[in-house]
C-alpha positions in Angstrom: 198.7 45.7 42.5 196.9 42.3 43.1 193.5 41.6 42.4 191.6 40.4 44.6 189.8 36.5 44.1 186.8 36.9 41.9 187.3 41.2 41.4 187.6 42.0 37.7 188.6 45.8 37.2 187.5 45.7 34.2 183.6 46.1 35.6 184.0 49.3 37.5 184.3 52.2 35.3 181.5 53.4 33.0 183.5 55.1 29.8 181.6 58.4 28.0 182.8 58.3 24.4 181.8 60.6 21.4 182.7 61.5 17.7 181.0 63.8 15.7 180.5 64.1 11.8 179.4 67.3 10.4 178.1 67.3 7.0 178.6 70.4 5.0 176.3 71.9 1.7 177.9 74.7 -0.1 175.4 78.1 -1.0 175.8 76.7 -4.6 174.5 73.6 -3.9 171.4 74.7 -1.7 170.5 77.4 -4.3 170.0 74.1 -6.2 166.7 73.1 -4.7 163.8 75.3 -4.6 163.3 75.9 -0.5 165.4 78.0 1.2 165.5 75.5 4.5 165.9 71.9 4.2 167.6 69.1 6.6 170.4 67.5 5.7 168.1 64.3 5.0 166.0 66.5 2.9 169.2 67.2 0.7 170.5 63.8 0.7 166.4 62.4 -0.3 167.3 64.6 -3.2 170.2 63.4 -4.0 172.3 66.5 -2.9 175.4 65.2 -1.2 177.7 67.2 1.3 180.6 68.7 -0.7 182.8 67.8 2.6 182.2 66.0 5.4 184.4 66.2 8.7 184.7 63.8 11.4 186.3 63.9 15.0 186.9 61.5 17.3 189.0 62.4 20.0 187.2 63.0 23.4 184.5 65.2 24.7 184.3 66.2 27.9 181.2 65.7 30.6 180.6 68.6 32.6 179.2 68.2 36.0 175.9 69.4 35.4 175.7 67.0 32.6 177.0 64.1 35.2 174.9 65.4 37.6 171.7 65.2 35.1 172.6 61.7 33.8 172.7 60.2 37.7 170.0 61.9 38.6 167.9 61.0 35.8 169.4 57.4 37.0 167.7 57.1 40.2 164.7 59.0 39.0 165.3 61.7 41.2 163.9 64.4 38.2 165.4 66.4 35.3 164.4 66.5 32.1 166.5 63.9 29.7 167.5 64.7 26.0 164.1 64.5 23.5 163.8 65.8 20.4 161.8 69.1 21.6 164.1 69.6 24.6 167.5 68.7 23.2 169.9 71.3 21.0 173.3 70.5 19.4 175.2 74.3 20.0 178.3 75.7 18.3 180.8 78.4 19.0 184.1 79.7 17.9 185.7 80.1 21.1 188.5 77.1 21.8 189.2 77.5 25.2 189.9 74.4 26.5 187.1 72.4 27.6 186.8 72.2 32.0 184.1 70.3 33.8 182.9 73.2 35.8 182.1 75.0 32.3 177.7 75.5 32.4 178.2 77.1 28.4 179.8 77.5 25.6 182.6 79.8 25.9 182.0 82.3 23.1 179.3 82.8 25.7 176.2 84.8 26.4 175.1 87.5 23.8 177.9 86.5 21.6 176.7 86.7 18.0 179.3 83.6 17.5 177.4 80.8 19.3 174.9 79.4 17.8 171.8 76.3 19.3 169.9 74.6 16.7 167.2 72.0 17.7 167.2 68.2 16.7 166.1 66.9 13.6 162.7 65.3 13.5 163.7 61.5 15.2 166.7 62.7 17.1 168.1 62.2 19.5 167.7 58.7 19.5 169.8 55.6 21.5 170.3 52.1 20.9 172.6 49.6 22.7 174.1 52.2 24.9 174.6 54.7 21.6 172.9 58.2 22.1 172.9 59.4 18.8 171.9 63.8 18.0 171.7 65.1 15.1 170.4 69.1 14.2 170.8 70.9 10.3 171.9 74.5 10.9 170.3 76.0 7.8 171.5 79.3 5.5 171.2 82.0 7.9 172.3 79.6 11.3 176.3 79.3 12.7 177.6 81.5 9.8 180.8 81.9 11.9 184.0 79.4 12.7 182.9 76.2 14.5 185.8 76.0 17.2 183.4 74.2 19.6 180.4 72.3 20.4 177.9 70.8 23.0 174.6 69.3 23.7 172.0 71.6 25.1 168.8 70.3 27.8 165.9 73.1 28.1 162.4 72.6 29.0 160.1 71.7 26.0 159.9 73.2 23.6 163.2 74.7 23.0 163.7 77.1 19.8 166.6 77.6 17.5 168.8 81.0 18.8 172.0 82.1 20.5 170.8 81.5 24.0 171.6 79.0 26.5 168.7 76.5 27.6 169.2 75.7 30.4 171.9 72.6 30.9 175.0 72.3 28.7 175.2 68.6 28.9 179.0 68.2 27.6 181.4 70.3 25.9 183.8 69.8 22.9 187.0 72.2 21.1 187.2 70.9 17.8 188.3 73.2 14.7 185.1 72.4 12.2 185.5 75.0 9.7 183.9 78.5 8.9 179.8 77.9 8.2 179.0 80.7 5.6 175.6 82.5 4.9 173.7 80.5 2.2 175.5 76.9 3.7 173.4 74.3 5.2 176.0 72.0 7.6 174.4 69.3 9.6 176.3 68.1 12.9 175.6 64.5 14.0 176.9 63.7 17.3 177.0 60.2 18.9 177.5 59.2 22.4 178.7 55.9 23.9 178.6 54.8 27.5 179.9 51.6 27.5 
């Protein structure tokens, strides 16, 4: 294929790229501190560090409401966008694969395995074309196998719980490991449209 005189392909496509870092505290280690809740920068300030921390990143997928959101916010044509008291990171343990029709998580409605916390005080927050989400799921939150993952737009002010918001922005299968009562794990996720 030729290009044509002053066309650079290279300028067309818009790429959606994300990883995610989750960033586990054992039971022993929170019994360790004197609240029962904490963040994971509460912890860290303390100088409590994660016994394990795992990272992932292989692609996400962009449903089509979350497309449909992000153009539409675009143009201004309405929507609410990702702020910290509308935005939720969610996790199941379902790992069907991920399809851009999906509007949930797949462990899906009244499942006690799905799980939507909301974001940490200053999250989400972007920079340079870097969305970056980040929500600490504390001791009695996700205590089931993290097989999957999304981000979450409600109306303000969304509250921690096991019910959809309203717009499940993207969806991810990644095997994360089994969150047990007592554990605090936070999950960072960061977005790159470049």
């Amino acid at each position: 294929m030729t290009s044509k005189p002053g066309y650079d392909r290279r300028l067309d496509g818009v790429q959606w790229r994300t990883s995610s870092l989750v960033e586990k505290w054992t039971p022993e280690q929170v019994a360790e501190i004197a609240t029962e809740w904490a963040t994971a920068d509460d912890l860290i300030a303390q100088g409590i560090m994660p016994a394990e921390r795992v990272e992932d990143f292989t692609s996400n997928l962009l449903t089509t409401a979350g497309l449909n959101r992000i153009t539409s916010l675009i143009i201004a044509g309405g929507g609410q966008g990702l702020t910290n008291t509308s935005a939720r990171i969610g996790v199941g343990d379902d790992s069907t694969a991920a399809s851009v029709g999906q509007t949930d998580l797949v462990a899906g409605a009244g499942s006690t395995h799905r799980y939507f916390q909301p974001m940490d005080a200053t999250y989400p927050s972007q920079a340079n074309g870097v969305i970056t989400a980040k929500a600490t799921f504390g001791t009695g939150d996700g205590n089931f196998a993290w097989a999957e993952w999304c981000l979450d737009i409600g109306t303000p002010t969304v509250t921690g719980g096991t019910t959809v918001a309203a717009l499940m922005l993207n969806r991810k299968v990644a095997s994360l490991g089994t969150k047990v009562s007592g554990a605090i794990w936070a999950l960072t996720v960061t977005v790159t449209l470049s």
